[in-house]
ZAKOLGU-728900 format. One record per residue: x, z, y of N, C-alpha, C in turn. Coordinates in steps of 0.1 Angstrom, whole numbers, plus 5000, padded with zeros to 4 digits. Atoms other than C-alpha are relative to their C-alpha. Last residue first. Example, Ala and Ser with C-alpha at 12.3 -4.5 7.8 and 13.67 -1.06 7.14 Angstrom:
2
499150004989513750714989499250085011/500950004988512350784955500950005012/
***
This chain:
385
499849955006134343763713499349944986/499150125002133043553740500750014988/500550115005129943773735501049894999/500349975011131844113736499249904991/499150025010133843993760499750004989/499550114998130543953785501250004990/500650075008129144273773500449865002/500049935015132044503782499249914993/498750075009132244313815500350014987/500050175005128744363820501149954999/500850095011129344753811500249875002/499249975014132344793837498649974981/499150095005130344643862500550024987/500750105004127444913856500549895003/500150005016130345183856499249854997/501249825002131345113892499749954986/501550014997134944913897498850064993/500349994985138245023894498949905006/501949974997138345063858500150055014/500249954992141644853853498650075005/500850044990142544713821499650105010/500449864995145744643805498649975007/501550044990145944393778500250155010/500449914992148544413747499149975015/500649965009149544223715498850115013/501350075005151343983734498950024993/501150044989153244223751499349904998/501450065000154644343723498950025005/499749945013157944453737498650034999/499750115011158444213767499750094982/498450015011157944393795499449914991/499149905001155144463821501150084992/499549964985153644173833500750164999/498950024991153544033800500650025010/498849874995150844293789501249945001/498850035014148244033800500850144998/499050014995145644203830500850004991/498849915007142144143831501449965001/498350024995140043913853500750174993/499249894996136643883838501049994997/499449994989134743543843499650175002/501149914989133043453816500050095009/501750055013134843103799498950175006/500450074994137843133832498649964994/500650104993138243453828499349885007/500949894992138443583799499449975013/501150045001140143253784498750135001/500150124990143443303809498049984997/500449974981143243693799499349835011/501349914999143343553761499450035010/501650085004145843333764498750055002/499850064994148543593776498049895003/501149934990146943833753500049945014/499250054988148443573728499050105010/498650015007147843683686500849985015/498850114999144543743694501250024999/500150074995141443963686500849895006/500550035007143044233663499049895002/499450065012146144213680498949974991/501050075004144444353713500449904987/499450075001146044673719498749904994/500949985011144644863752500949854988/498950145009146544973777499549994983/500249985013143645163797501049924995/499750135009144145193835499850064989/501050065002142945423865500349884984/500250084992145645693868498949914999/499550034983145845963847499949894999/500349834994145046153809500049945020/499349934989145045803787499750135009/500850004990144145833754500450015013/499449914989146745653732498950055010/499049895011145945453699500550155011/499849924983143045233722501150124997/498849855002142844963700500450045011/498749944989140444693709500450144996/498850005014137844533680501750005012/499450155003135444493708501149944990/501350065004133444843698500349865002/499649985014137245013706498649894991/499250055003136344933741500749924984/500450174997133045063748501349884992/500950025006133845443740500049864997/499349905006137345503761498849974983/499750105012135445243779500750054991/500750115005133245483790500849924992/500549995014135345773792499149914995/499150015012137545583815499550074987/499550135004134745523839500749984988/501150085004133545863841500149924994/500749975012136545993850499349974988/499050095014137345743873499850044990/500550175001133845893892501049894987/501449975013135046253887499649894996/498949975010138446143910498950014986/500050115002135646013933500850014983/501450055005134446363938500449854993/500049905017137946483939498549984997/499250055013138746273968499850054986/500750115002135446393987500849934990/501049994999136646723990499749874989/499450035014140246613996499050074990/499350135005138746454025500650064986/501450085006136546804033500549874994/500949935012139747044029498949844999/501449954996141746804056499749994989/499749875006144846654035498950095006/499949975013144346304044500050104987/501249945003143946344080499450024985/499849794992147646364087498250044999/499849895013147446014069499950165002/500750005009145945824097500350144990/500949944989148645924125499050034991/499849865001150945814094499350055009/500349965012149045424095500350204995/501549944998149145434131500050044986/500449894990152945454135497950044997/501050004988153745214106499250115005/501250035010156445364084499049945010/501049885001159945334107499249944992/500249974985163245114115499150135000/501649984995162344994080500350015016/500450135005166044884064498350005002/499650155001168044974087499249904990/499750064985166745324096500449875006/501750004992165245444066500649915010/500450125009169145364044498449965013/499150114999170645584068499749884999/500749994986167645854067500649855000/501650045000168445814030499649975014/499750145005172345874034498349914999/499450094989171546174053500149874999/501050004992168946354028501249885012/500150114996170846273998499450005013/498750094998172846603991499549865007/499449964991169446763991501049975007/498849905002167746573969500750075007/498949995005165246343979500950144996/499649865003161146343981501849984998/498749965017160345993985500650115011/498749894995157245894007500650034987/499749915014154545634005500950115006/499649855001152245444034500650064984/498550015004151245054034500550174999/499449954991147745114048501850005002/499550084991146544844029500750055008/499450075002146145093999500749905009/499750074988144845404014501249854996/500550104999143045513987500349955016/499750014987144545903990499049845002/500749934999144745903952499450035015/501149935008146045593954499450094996/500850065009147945473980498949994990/501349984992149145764002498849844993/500350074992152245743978498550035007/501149995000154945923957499149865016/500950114998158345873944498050005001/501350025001160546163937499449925006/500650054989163946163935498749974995/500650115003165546443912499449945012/498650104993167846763927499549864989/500150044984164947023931500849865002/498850004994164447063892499849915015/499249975015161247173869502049995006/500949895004158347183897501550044990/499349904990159946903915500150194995/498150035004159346653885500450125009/498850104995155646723894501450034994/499249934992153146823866501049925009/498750045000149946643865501450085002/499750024985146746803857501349975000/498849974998144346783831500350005012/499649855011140946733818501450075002/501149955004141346383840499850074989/499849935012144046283861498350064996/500750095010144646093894499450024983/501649964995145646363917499249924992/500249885000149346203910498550065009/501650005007149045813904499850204997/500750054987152245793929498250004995/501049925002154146003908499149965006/501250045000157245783895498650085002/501450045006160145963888498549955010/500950034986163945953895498549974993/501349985005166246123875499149945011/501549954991169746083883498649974991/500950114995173246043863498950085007/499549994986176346283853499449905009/499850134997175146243818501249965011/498949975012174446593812500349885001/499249904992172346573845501350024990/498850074988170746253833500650115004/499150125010169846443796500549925015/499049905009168646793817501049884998/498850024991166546563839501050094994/499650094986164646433814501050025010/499550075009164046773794501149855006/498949904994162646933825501449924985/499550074986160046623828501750064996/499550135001159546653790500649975014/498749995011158947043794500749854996/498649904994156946983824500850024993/499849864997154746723805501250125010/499349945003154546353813500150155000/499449914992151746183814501050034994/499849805011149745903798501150035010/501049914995147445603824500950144994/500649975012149345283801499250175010/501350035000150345053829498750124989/500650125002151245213849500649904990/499450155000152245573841499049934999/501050125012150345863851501149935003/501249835004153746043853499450005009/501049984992156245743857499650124990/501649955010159645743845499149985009/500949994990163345623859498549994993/500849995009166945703845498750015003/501449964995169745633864499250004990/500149914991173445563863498850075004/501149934998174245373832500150085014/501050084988177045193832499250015009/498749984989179545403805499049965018/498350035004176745423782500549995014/499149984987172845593780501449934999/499350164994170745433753500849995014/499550035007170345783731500749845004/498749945006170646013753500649884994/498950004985167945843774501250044996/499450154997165945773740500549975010/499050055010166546143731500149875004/498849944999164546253766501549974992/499549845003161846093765501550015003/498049964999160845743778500250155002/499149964990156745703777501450004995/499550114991154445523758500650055012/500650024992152845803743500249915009/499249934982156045883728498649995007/499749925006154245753690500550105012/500849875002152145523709500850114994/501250015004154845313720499650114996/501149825003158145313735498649934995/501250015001160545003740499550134993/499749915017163445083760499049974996/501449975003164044843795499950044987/500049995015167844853805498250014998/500849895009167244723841500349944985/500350005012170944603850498650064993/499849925011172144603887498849954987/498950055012172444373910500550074992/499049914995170344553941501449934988/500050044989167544263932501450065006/499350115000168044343895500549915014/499349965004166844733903501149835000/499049954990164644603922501250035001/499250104991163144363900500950035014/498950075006162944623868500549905013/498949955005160744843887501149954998/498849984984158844593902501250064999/499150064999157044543869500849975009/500250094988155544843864500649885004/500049954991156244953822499949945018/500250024991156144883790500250085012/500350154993159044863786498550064990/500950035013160245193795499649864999/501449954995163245263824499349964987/500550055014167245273819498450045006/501249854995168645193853499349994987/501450005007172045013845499150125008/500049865003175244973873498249954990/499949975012176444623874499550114990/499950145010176444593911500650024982/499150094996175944973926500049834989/499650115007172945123923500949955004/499649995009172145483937500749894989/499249915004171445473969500850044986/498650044994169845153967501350105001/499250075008167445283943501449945010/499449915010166045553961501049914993/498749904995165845353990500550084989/499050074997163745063975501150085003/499450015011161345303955501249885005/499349895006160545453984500749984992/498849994988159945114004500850144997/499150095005157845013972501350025008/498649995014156145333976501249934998/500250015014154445224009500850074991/501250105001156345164040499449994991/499450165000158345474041499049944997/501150064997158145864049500549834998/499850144989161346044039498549954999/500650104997160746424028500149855008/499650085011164246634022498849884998/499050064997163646774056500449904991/500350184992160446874050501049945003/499649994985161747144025499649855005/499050114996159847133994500250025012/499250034984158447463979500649895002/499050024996156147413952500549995016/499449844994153047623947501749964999/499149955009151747263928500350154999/500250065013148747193947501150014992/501249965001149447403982499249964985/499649905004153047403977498450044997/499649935011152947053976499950124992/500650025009150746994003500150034982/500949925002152347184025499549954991/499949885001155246974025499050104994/499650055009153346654029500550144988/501549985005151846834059500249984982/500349915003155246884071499150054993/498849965011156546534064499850174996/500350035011153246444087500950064988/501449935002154046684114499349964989/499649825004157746564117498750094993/500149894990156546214120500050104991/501249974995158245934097499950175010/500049985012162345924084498150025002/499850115010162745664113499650064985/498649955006161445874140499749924986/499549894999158545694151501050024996/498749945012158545384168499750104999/498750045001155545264191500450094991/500450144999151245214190502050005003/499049955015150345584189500549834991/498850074995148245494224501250004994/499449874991145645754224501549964999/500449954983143245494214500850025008/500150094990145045374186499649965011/498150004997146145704170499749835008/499749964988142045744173501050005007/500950084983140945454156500850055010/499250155001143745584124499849935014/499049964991141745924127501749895001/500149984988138945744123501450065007/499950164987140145544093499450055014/498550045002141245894075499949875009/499049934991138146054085501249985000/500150034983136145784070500550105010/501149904994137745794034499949965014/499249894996139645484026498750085008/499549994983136945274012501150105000/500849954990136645283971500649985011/500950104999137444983945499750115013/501349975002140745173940498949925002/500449954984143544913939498850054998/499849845002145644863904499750055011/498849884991144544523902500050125000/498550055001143044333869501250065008/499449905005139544453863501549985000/498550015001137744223887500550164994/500449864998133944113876502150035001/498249955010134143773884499750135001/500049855001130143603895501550084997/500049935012131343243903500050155004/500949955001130343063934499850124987/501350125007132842823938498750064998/500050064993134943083960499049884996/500449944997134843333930499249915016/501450005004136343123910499050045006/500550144997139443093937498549984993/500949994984138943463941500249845000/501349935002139843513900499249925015/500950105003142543223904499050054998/499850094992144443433932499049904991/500949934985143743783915499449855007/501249995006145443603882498550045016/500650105003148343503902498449994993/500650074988148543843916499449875002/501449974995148243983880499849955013/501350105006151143753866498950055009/500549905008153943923889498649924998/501350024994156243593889499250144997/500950115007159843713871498249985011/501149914997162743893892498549834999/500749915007165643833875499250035006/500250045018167143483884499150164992/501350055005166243553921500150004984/500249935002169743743925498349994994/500249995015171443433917499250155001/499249935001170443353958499950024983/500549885004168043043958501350094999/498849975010169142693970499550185003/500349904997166342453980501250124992/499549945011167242123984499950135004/498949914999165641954014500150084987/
***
């Protein structure tokens, strides 16, 4: 049977690191030791009062539909949480609950993209981004940034690559791949240039709590009328849980439900039952012990790294990754990850998978495993090396 693809496939490219994950666990299946530095998934358990109170929403029979934008109680908690770690007010109303981030970052975007319309975002940068945007049939503009921005998208280079098309403008703060932040005066900055535009702002916060010597500011903190993208994924470590939420705008609260309602129904019922325990003092206790743990981690190879003849020109301040350049070891980071692997099996992550603007020069890696991994991966490169 001939297989016949919509043209919307043509832009959305393989994401390398899953295939990489897929021939790590096939080595791994032979008996090989793999040390995995490649996914962007804590190594820790979801806390144990977050998976009890998950048992308990299945006890007590939390097993049909909620309201489509999630439960009132969670969107409130959500709420609270803000005001409680920022001293931002968000109205729970403007909270949508959705399957994950990616179900955040689906609505926001739909609302906003019509066929042809550009989303200007960084290259590097997550690579979903760009295939949603192409998926909705619109245009990611990708900008190339580097250390000199911190590998972020400011403010002039949204002035400067905005045109008639344009309708959006979309950042992280931690960004994936590279871990650097955005300040409050760059956030406020940011939405100034889409507001002068007569465009949107939409940012990226899902590696928020994730930070180290610092602290993240939110987008909300600087203007109420941006979409915000957050998730119970990683600081939270509830990755399988599927759970995110996007913060909208005032104006958008209806058209969002709109979008919840056809194209989720709802977030999974147990999973938000779970999350309502997430914010309990002693869980976010325990989160901020672990948070000291990444810490750790990134000041190691922050040390270790540079000792493989790896450029590290940017320190990161958030989320678990290093974007490290590897020019002075190969010419293909492509290559390189393949012969990481398979010659002493550590799974790192090309910087193909997150644009084109030299991504052969670049590596991300993941310190989401315990330090004394992170050394024998350190010394394993440093002998293939």
């Amino acid at each position: 049977m001939a297989v016949k693809l919509s043209s919307r496939m043509d832009g959305v490219a393989p994401f390398q690191v899953m295939a990489i994950l897929e021939r790590a666990r096939a080595l791994q299946a032979e008996g090989r030791d793999v040390i995995h530095l490649e996914v962007g998934e804590p190594d820790f358990a979801t806390p144990k009062a977050i998976v009890e109170a998950g048992r308990q929403a299945l006890a007590d029979g939390h097993t049909f539909y909620t309201a489509a934008q999630g439960l009132p109680q969670l969107r409130e908690a959500i709420a609270g949480f803000y005001q409680q770690r920022y001293g931002v007010a968000v109205d729970a109303r403007r909270i949508i609950v959705t399957p994950g981030a990616s179900g955040a970052l689906q609505i926001a975007l739909s609302l906003l993209v019509n066929q042809d319309d550009q989303v200007l975002m960084a290259d590097p940068t997550y690579p979903c981004n760009r295939h949603f945007v192409s998926l909705l049939g619109g245009e990611p503009v990708c900008l190339p940034v580097g250390p000199e921005t911190r590998y972020q998208l400011l403010a002039d280079g949204v002035d400067a690559a905005w045109s008639e098309r344009t309708v959006a403008a979309m950042v992280a703060s931690p960004a994936n791949p590279t871990g650097t932040l955005l300040s409050a005066a760059e956030l406020a900055a940011l939405s100034a240039s889409c507001k002068r535009h007569g465009g949107s702002l939409i940012v990226d916060e899902i590696y928020h709590g994730l930070t180290y010597g610092c602290d993240a500011a939110t987008a909300l903190a600087v203007d109420p009328d941006v979409f915000v993208i957050n998730s119970f994924s990683k600081y939270f470590q509830m990755t399988g849980w599927r759970l995110g939420w996007l913060v909208v705008p005032d104006d958008y609260v209806e058209p969002a439900l709109r979008l919840a309602q056809n194209l989720f129904l709802c977030p999974p019922a147990m999973a938000q039952y779970a999350a309502l325990a997430a914010f309990q003092p002693p869980v976010i206790a325990e989160l901020e012990q672990r948070r000291a743990e990444f810490g750790r981690r990134r000041d190691y190879l922050l040390q270790a790294l540079p000792q493989l003849g790896w450029k590290l020109p940017v320190q990161p301040e958030g989320a678990f990754y290093l974007y490290a350049d590897v020019s002075a070891v190969t010419d293909d980071s492509f290559a390189y990850c393949a012969r990481l692997l398979e010659e002493v099996n550590v799974a790192i992550t090309p910087g193909a998978d997150f644009g084109q603007f030299c991504a052969a020069q670049h590596v991300r890696v993941a310190y989401t495993t315990d330090s004394e991994r992170l050394a024998e991966a350190v010394r394993r490169i440093g002998g293939m090396v």
